[in-house]
DOVOKE-743306 format. One record per residue (C-alpha): residue number from 1; x, y, z; residue in one letter. Coordinates in Angstrom, 2 decimals. Each point is the difference from the previous one (the first is absolute). Last residue first. Example, Ala and Ser with C-alpha at 12.3 -4.5 7.8 and 13.67 -1.06 7.14 Angstrom:
REM DOVOKE-743306
+-----+---------+---------+---------+------+
: pos :      c1 :      c2 :      c3 : code :
+-----+---------+---------+---------+------+
:   2 :   13.67 :   -1.06 :    7.14 :    s :
:   1 :   -1.37 :   -3.44 :    0.66 :    a :
+-----+---------+---------+---------+------+
//
This chain:
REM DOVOKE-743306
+-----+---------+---------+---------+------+
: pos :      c1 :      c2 :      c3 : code :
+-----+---------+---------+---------+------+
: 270 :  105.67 :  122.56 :  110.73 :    x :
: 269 :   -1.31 :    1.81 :    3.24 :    x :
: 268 :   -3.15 :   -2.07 :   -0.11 :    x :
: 267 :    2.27 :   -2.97 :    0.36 :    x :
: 266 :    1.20 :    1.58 :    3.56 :    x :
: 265 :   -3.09 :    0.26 :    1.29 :    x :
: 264 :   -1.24 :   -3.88 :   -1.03 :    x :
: 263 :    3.40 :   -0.77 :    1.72 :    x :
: 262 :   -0.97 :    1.80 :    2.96 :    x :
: 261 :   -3.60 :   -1.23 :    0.26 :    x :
: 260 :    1.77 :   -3.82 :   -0.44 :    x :
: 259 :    2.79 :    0.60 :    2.65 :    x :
: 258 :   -2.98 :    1.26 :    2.75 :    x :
: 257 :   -2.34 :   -2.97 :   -0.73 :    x :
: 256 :    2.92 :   -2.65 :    0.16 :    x :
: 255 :    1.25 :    2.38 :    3.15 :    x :
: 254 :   -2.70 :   -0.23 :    1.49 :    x :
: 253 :   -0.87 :   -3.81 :   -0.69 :    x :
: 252 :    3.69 :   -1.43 :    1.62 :    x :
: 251 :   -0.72 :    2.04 :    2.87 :    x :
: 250 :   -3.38 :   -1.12 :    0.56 :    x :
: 249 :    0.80 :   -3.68 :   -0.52 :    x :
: 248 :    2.55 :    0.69 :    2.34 :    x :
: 247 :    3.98 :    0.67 :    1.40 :    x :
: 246 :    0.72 :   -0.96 :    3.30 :    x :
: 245 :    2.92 :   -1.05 :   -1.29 :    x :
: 244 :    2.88 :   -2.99 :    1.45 :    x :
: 243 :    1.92 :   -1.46 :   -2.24 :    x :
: 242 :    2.56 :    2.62 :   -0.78 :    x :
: 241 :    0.22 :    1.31 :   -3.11 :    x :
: 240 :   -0.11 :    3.66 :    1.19 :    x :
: 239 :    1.46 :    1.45 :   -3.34 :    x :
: 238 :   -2.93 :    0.87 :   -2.11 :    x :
: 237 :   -2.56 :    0.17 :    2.39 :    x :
: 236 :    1.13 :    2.90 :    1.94 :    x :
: 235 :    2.42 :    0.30 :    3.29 :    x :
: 234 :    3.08 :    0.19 :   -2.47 :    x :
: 233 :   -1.55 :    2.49 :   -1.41 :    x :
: 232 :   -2.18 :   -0.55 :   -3.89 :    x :
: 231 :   -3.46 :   -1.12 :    0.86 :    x :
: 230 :   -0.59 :    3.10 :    2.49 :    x :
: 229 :    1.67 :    2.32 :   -2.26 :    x :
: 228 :   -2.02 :   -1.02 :   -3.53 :    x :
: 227 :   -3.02 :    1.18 :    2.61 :    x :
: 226 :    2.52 :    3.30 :    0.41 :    x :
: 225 :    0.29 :    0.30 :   -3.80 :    x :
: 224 :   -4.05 :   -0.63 :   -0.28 :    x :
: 223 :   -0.50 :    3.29 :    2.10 :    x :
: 222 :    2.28 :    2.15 :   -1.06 :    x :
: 221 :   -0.94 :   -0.24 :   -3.52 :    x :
: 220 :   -3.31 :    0.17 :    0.89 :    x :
: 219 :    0.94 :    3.08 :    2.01 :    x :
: 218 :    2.09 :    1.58 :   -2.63 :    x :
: 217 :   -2.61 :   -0.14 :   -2.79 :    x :
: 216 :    0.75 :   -2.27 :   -2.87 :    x :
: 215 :    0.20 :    1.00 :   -4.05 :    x :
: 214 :    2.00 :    3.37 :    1.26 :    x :
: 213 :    3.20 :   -1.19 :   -2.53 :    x :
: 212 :    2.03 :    0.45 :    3.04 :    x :
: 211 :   -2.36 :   -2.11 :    1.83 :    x :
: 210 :   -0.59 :   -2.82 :   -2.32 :    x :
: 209 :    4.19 :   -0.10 :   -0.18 :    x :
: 208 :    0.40 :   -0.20 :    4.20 :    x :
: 207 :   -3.10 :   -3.11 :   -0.18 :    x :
: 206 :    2.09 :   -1.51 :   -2.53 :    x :
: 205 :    3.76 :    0.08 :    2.31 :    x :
: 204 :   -2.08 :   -1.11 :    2.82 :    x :
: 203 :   -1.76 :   -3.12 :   -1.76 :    x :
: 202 :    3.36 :   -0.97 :   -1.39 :    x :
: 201 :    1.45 :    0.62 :   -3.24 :    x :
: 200 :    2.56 :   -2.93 :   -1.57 :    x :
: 199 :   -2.36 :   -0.84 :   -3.39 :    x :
: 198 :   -0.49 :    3.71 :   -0.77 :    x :
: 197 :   -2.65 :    0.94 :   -2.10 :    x :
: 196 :   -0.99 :    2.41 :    2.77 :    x :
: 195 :   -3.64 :   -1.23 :   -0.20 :    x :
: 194 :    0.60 :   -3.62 :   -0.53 :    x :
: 193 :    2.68 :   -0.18 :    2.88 :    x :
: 192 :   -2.47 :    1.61 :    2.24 :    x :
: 191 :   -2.81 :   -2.79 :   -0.86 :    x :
: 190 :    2.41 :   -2.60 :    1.46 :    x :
: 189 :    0.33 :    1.78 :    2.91 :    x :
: 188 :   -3.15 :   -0.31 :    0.48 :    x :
: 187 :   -0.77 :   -3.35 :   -1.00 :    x :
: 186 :    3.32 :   -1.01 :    2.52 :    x :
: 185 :   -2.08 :    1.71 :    2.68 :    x :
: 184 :   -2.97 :   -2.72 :   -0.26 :    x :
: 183 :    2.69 :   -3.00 :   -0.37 :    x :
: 182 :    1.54 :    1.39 :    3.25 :    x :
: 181 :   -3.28 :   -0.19 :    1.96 :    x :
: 180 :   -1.12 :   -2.83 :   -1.33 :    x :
: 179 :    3.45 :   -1.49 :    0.80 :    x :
: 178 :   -0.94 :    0.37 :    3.74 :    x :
: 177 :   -3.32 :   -0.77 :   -0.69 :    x :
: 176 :    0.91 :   -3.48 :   -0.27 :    x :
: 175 :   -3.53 :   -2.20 :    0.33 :    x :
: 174 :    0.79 :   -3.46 :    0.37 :    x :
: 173 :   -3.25 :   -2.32 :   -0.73 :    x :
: 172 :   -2.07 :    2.64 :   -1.02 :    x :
: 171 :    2.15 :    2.00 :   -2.37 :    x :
: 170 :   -1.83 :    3.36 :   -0.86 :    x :
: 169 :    2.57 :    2.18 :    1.14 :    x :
: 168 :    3.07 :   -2.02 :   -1.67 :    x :
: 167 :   -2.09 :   -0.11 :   -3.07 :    x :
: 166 :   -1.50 :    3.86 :    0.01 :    x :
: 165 :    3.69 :    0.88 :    0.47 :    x :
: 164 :    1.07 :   -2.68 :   -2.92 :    x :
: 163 :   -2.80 :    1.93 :   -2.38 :    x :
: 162 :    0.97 :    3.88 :    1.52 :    x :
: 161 :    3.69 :   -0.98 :   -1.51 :    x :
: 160 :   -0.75 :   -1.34 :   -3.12 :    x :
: 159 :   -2.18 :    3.18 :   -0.73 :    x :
: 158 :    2.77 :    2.01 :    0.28 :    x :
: 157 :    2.50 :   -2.23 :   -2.16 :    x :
: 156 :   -3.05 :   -0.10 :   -2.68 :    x :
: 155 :   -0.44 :    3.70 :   -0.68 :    x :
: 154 :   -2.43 :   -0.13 :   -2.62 :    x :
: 153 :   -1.20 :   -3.33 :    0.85 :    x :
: 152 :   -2.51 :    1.47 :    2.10 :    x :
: 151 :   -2.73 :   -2.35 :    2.01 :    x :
: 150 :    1.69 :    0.37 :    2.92 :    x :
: 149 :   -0.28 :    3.92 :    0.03 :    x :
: 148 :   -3.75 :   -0.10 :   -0.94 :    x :
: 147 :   -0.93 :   -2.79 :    2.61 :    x :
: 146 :    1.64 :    1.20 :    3.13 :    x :
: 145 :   -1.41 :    3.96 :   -0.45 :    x :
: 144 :   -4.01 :   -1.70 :   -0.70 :    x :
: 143 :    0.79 :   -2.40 :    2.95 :    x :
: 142 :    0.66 :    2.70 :    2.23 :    x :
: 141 :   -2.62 :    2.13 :   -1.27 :    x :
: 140 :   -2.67 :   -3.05 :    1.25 :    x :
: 139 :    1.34 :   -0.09 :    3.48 :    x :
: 138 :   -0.37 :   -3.52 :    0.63 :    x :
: 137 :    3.25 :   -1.07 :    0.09 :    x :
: 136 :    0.42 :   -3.22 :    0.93 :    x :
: 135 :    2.00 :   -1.43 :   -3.11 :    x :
: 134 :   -1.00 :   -2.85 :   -1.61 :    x :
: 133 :    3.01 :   -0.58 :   -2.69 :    x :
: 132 :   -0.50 :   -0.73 :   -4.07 :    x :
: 131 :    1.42 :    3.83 :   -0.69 :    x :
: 130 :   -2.86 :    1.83 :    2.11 :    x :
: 129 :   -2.91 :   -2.62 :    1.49 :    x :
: 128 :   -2.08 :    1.90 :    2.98 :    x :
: 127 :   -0.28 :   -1.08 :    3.37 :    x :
: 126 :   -2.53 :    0.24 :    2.98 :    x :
: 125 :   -2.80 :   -1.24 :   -2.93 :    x :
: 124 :   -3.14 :    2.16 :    0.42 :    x :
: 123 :   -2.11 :   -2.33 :   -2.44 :    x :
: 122 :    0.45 :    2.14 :   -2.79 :    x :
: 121 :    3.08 :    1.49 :    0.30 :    x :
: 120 :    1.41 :   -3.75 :   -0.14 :    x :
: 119 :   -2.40 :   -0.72 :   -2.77 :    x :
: 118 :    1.42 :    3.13 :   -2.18 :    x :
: 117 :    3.50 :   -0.82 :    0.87 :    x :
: 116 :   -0.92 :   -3.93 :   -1.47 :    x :
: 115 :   -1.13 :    1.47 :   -2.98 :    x :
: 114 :    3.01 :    2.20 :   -0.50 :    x :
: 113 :    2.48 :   -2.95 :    0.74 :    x :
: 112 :   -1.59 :   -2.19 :   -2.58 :    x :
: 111 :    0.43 :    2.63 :   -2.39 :    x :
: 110 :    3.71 :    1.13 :    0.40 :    x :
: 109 :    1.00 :   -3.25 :   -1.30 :    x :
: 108 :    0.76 :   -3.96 :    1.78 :    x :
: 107 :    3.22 :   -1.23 :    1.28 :    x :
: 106 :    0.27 :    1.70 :    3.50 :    x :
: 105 :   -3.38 :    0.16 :    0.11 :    x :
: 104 :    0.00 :   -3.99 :    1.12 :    x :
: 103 :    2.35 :   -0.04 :    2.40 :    x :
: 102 :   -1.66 :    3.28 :    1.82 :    x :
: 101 :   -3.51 :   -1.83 :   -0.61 :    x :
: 100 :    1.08 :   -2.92 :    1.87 :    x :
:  99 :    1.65 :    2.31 :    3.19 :    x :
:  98 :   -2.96 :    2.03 :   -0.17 :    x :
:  97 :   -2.24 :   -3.14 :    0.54 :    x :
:  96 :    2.65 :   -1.31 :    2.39 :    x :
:  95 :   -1.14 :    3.22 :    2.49 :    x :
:  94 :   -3.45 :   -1.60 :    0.48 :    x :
:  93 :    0.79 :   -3.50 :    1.06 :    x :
:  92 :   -0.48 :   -2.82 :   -2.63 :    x :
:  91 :   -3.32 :   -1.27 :   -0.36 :    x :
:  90 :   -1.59 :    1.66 :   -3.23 :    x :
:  89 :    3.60 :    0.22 :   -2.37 :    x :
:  88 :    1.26 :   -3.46 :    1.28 :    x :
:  87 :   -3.92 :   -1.62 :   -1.12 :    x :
:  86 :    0.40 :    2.36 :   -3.23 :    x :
:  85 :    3.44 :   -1.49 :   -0.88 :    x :
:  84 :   -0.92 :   -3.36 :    0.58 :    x :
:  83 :   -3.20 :    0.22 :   -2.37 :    x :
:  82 :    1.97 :    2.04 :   -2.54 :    x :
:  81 :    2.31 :   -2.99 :   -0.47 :    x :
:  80 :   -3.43 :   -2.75 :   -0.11 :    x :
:  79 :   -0.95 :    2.22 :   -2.72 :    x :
:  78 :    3.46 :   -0.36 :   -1.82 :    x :
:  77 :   -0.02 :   -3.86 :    0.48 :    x :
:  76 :    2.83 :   -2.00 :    1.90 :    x :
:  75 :    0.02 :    1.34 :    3.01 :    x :
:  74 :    3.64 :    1.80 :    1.43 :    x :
:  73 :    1.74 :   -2.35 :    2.12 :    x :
:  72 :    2.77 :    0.38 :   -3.00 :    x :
:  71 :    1.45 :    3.25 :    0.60 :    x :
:  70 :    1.28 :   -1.13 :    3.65 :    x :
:  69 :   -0.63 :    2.39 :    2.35 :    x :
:  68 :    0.71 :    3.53 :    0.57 :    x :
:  67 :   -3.69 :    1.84 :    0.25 :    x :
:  66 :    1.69 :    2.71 :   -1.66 :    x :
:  65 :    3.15 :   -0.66 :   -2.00 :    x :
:  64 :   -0.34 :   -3.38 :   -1.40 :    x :
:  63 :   -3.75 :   -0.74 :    0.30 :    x :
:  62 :   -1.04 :    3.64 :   -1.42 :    x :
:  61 :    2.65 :   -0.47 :   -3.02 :    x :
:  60 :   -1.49 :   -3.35 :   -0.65 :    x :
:  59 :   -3.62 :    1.40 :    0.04 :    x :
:  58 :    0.54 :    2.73 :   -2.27 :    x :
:  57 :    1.84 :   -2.68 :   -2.56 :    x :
:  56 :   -2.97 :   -2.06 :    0.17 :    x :
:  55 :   -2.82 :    3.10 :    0.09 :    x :
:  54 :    1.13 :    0.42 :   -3.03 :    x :
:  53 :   -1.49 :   -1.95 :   -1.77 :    x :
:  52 :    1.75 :   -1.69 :   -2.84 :    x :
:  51 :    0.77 :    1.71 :   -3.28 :    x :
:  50 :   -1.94 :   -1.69 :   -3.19 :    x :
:  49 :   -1.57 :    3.25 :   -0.53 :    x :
:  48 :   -2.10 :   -0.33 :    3.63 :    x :
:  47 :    0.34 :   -2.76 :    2.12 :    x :
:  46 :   -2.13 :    0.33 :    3.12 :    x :
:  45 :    0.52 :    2.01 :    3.34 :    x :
:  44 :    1.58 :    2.91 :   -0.68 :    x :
:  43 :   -0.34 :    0.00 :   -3.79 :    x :
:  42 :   -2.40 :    2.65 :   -0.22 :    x :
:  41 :   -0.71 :    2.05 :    3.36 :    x :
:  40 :   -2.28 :   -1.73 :    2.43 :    x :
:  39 :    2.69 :   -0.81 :    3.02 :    x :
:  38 :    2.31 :    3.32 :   -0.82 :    x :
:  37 :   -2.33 :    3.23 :   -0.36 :    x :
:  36 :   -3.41 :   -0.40 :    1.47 :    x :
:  35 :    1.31 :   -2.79 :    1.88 :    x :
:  34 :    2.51 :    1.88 :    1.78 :    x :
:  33 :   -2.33 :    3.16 :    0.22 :    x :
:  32 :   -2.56 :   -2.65 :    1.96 :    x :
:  31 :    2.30 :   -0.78 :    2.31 :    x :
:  30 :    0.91 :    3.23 :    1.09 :    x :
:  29 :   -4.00 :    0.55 :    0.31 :    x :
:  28 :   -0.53 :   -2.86 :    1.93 :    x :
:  27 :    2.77 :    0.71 :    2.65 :    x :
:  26 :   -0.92 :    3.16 :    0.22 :    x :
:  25 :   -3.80 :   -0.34 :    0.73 :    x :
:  24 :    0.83 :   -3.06 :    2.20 :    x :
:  23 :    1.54 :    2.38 :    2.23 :    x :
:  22 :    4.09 :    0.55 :    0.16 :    x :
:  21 :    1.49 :    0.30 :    3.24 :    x :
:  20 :    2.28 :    2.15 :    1.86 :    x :
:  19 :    0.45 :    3.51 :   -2.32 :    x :
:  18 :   -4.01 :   -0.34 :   -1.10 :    x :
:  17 :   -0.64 :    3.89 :    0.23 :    x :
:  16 :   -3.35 :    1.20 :    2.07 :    x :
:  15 :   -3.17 :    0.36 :   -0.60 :    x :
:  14 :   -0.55 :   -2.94 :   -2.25 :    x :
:  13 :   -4.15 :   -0.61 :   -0.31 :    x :
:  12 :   -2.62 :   -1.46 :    1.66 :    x :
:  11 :   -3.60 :   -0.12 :   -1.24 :    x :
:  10 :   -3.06 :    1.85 :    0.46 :    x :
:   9 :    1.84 :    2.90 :    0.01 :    x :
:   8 :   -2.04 :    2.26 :   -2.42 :    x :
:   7 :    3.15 :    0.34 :   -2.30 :    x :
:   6 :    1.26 :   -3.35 :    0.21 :    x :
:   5 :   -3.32 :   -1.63 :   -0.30 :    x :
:   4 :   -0.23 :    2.51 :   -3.19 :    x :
:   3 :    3.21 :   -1.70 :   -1.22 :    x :
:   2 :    3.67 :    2.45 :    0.18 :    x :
:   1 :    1.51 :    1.03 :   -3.08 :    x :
+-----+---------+---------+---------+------+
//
């Protein structure tokens, strides 16, 4: 809820969606969820039980496979730990503070990752967090579809699928939306071999059954078969492997967006 200065406008507020930047609002308040729930829980940064903190075995893991260098230029003492951590965390560029939290979600529960969502909402964040990955979507129904299908273990090979899209979409440093693309599709058809219990179907030879049982109208069938079509000819994704594409982000997220609706149609059909 906004303050009365807010309100009155006797101070400035966010007007518009942080997708280049992050303010000194954000960064503070992504911070402060860290400490709120890893720096000051029990036993992070003194001993606790007779079990060591664990900070120690958080900060060797951060040395060896995020800032990549040697494990022991760590400090010595747990505060002095934090202390280096917090200086990286407030003075490195703005996109590394997704890349830290990223590496550090991907090893922590559900919670953390809901309080940081809510901050990111928040403070008008250009990017929301859906399966440990900041994603730019900022269509709030898009990230409500993304998060309920990759969140079910129900129907795990579908849902591994839409996860190493998201990946390959989401991948900063080498982006292949290429294989996005085909990981997206694969969900789907993936889905079709759950709903004609038949481990050889294909998306086609599902979309024909839903038909001829009338649990799919014509045009929708029609509709996602010819999409299938594009990604399936020799002109399509699928076969072209050639190194040049003029394939995109936007691509890559349409069809991420337009596999997971589809599969999330498809389970209702179960």
């Amino acid at each position: 809820m906004k303050k009365f200065s807010e309100r009155k406008g006797y101070v400035d507020t966010n007007v518009t969606l942080q997708a280049e930047g992050i303010n000194d609002d954000l960064r503070n308040s992504l911070w402060n969820v860290l400490d709120q729930q890893i720096w000051s829980a029990i036993g992070f940064l003194g001993w606790y039980h007779d079990r060591e903190p664990r900070i120690r075995s958080f900060s060797k893991n951060l040395w060896f496979h995020y800032f990549k260098k040697p494990v022991d230029s760590r400090p010595g003492l747990e505060p002095q730990i934090l202390s280096a951590i917090r200086e990286y965390f407030f003075n490195c560029p703005w996109y590394e503070v997704y890349d830290f939290i990223e590496f550090i979600v991907s090893e922590r529960d559900t919670r953390l990752q809901d309080s940081i969502r809510q901050i990111l909402e928040r403070e008008l964040s250009g990017f929301r967090l859906i399966s440990g990955r900041f994603v730019d979507i900022t269509d709030e129904q898009e990230v409500q579809v993304l998060e309920e299908v990759l969140s079910d273990t129900e129907y795990e090979p579908v849902t591994l699928h839409l996860k190493r899209a998201l990946e390959l979409l989401t991948d900063r440093k080498s982006p292949d939306y290429r294989n996005s693309i085909k990981e997206s599709i694969s969900a789907v058809e993936s889905m079709a071999k759950i709903i004609t219990g038949n481990p050889k179907a294909t998306l086609g030879s599902a979309l024909r059954e839903l038909e001829s049982k009338g649990q799919i109208h014509q045009a929708l069938k029609d509709g996602f078969s010819k999409l299938y079509g594009y990604t399936s000819d020799e002109g399509g994704v699928r076969h072209a492997m050639l190194e040049e594409s003029n394939l995109s982000s936007a691509d890559a997220k349409y069809f991420l967006l337009s596999c997971t609706s589809f599969v999330n149609y498809l389970k209702s059909q179960l």
